[in-house]
MARNU-982780 format. One line per field, with one value per atom (N, C-alpha, C): residue in three letters; x, y, z; atom name. Coordinates in steps of 0.1 Angstrom, whole numbers. Example, Ala and Ser with C-alpha at 12.3 -4.5 7.8 and 13.67 -1.06 7.14 Angstrom:
residuo: (Ala Ala Ala Ser Ser Ser) .
x: (132 123 132 128 137 129) .
y: (-57 -45 -33 -22 -11 0) .
z: (78 78 78 71 71 79) .
atomo: (N CA C N CA C) .
***
This chain:
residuo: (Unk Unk Unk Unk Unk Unk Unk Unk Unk Unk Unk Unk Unk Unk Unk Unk Unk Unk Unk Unk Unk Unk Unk Unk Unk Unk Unk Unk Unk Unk Unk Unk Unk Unk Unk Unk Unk Unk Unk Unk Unk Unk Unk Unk Unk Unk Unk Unk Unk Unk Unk Unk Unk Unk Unk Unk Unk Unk Unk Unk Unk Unk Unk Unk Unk Unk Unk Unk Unk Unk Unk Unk Unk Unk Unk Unk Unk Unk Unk Unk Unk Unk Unk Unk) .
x: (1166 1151 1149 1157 1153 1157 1170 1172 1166 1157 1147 1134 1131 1121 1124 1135 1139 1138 1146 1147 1128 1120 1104 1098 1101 1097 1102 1116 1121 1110 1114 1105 1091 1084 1071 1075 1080 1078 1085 1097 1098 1090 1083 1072 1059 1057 1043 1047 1060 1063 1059 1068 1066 1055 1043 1028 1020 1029 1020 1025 1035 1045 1033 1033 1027 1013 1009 996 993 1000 1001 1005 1015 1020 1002 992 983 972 970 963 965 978 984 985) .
y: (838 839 836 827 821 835 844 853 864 869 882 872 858 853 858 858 858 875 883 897 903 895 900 894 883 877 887 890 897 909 917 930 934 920 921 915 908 908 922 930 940 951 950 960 958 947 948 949 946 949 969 973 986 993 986 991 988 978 973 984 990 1002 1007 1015 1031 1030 1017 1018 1020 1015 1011 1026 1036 1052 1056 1052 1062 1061 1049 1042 1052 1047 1054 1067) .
z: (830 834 849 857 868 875 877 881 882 868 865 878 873 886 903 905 920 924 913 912 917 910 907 922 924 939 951 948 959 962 951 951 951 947 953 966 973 987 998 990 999 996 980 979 987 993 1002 1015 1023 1030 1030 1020 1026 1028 1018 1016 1029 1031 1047 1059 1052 1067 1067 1050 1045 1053 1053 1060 1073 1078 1087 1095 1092 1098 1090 1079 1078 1086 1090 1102 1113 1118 1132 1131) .
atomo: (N CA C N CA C N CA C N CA C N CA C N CA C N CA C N CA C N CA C N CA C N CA C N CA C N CA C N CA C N CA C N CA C N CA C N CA C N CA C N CA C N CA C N CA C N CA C N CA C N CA C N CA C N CA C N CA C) .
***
């Protein structure tokens, strides 16, 4: 369980990373 936790943390934090890129190239 603690593992699938850390797995779900990771990838919501490198999935808003990348939503913050995507925005960021539609901005610019």
């Amino acid at each position: 369980v603690l593992v699938v936790g850390i797995f779900i943390w990771v990838f919501d934090a490198v999935g808003g990373v990348v939503v913050n890129g995507i925005i960021t190239l539609v901005k610019g």
